[in-house]
C-alpha positions in Angstrom: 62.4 2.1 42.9 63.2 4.9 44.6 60.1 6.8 47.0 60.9 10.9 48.4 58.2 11.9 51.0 58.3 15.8 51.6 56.7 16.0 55.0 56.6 18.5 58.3 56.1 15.4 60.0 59.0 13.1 59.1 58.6 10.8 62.2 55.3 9.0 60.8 57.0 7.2 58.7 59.4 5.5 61.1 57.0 2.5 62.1 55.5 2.2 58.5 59.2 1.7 57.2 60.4 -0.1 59.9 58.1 -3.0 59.6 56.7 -5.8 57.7 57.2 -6.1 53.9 58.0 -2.7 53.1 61.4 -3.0 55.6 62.2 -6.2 53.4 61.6 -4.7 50.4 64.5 -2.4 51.9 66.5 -4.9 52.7 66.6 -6.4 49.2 67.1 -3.5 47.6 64.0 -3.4 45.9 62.9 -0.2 46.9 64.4 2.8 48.9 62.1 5.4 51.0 63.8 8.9 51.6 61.9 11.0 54.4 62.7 14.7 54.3 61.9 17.2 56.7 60.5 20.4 55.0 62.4 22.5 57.6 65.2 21.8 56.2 64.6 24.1 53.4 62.5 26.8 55.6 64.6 30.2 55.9 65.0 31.9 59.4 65.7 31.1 63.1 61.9 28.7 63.6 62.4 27.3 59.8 59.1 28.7 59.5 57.1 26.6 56.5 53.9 28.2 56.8 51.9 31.7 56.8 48.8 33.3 56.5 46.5 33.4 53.3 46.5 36.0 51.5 43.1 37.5 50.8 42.2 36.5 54.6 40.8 33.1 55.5 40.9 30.3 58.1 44.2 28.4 59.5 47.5 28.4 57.7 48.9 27.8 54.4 52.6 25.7 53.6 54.4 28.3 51.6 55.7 27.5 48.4 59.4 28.5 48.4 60.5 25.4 50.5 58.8 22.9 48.7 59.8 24.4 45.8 63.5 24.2 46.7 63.1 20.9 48.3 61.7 19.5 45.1 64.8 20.7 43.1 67.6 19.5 45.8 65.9 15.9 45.6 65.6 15.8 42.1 69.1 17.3 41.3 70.4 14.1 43.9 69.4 11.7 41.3 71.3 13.5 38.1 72.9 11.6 36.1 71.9 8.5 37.2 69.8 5.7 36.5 66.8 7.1 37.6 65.4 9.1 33.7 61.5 8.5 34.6 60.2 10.7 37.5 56.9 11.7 39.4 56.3 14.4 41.2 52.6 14.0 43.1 50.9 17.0 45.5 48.7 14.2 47.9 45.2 16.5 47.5 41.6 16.2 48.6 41.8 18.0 44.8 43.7 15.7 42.8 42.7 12.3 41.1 41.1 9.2 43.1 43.4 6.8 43.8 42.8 3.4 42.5 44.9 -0.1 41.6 45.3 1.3 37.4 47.0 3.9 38.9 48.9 2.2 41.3 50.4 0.0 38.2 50.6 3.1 36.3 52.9 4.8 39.2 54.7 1.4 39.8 56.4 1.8 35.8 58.4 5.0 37.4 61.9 4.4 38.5 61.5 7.3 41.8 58.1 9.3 42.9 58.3 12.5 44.8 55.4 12.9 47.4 54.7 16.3 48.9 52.2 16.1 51.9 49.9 18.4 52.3 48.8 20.4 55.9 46.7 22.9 57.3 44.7 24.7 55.1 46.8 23.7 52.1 49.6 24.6 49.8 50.5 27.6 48.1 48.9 27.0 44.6 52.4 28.2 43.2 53.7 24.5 44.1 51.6 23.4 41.1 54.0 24.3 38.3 56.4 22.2 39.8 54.6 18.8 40.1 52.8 16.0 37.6 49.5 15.7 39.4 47.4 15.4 42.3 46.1 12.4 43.9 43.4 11.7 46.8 42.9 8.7 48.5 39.1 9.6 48.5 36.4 11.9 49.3 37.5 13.0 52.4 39.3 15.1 54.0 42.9 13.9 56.5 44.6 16.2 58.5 47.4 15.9 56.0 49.2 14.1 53.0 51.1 12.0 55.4 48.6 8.9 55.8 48.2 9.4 51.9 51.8 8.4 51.1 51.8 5.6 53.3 48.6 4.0 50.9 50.2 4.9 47.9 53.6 3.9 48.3 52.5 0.3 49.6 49.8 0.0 46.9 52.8 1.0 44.2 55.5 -0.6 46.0 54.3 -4.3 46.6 54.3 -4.4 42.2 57.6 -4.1 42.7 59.3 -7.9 41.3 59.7 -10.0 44.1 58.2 -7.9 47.0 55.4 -10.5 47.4 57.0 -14.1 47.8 54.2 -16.0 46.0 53.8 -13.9 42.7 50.3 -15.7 42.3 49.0 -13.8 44.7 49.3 -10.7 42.4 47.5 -12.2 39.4 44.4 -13.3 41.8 44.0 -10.0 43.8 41.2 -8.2 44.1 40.6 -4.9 41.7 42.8 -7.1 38.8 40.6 -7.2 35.6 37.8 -5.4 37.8 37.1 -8.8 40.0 36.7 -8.4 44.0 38.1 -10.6 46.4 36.3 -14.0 47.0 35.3 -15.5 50.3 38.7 -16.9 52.2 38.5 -20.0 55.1 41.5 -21.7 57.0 41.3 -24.2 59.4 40.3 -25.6 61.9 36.9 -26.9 58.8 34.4 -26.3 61.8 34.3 -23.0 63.9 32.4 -23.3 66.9 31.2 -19.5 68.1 28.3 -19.5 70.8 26.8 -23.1 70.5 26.8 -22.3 66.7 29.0 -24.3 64.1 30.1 -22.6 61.3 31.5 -25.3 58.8 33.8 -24.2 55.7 31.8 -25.0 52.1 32.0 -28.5 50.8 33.5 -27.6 47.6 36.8 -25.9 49.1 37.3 -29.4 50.9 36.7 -31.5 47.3 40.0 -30.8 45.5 37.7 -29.9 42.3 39.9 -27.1 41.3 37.5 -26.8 38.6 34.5 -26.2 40.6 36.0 -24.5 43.4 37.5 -22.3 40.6 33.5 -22.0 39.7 33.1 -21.0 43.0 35.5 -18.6 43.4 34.6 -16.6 40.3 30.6 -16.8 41.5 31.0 -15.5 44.9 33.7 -13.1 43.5 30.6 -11.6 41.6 28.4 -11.6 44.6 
């Protein structure tokens, strides 16, 4: 699966990609993350990407021409090739809450196209050339960049054999609407202030049955 992150900020990706799963996932070809500097496509001697609003109004606005043309260059990269089914997502306070459907949804696309909003926003023209909007949640960042990063992990660990133990996908939490149950490891007793905090019986029975009971009970709770 292929991942293109339109940003002014290309540098805050270079520890997200650099580390953990999502650099293994790299390394065995299961996914591929492009990081491309808006500027590029910004005309003039300061690549300048952003302006004034029309109609007056605080801070600045991204301008739509180099997204616009960014969004094409990327796009006409992939021509030809494998890569038929395509999303193109604006990252918007505006657009549709983010949730683990649409994670799964996403994950069926062969490349997604992020655009990362700043400042005040993005020149509403951008709209005609994307698929949708998506938030995060009800709250406002300082821009898309943070965004990207939750998606693209959320979409990109459903890729087959990111996670090693693929049981770990069926029992997570948000799948058939259940939450997470309670988790212990050793050591069984956890001493904290002169207080012992002991792990539940039925984890230490080898019932799977009744700690699967269990499971599903505080799950609920």
């Amino acid at each position: 699966m292929r991942f293109d992150i339109i940003t002014i900020f290309p540098k805050f990706f270079d520890s997200f990609l650099s580390e953990s799963l999502i650099k293994k996932s790299v390394e065995k070809k299961l996914n591929n993350f492009f990081v491309h500097d808006l500027r590029k496509w910004a005309e003039g001697k300061h690549k300048k990407v952003d302006d004034r609003p029309f109609g007056g109004g605080a801070g600045m606005v991204l301008m739509a021409e180099p997204i616009i043309k960014a969004i094409a260059e990327i796009k006409k990269q992939e021509k030809g090739k494998t890569r038929k089914r395509a999303r193109t997502i604006l990252l918007s306070p505006a657009g549709k809450q983010f949730d683990q459907k649409m994670a799964e949804k996403l994950s069926k696309y062969n490349q997604i196209v992020f655009i990362c909003g700043r400042y005040e926003g993005i020149d509403a023209r951008v709209e005609k050339f994307i698929h949708e909007k998506i938030s995060i949640g009800p709250y406002v960042l300082n821009g898309g960049e943070v965004a990207a990063m939750v998606i693209m992990e959320a979409v990109a660990r459903l890729q087959p054999g990111f996670v090693g133990n693929i049981e770990s996908l069926d029992e997570e939490s948000f799948n058939d609407n259940k939450k997470e149950y309670p988790q212990y490891t050793r050591p069984e007793v956890l001493a904290v202030n002169n207080k012992k905090m002991k792990v539940p019986p039925v984890l230490l029975s080898g019932d799977h049955q009744k700690i699967k009971e269990w499971r599903e009970k505080n799950s609920k709770k």
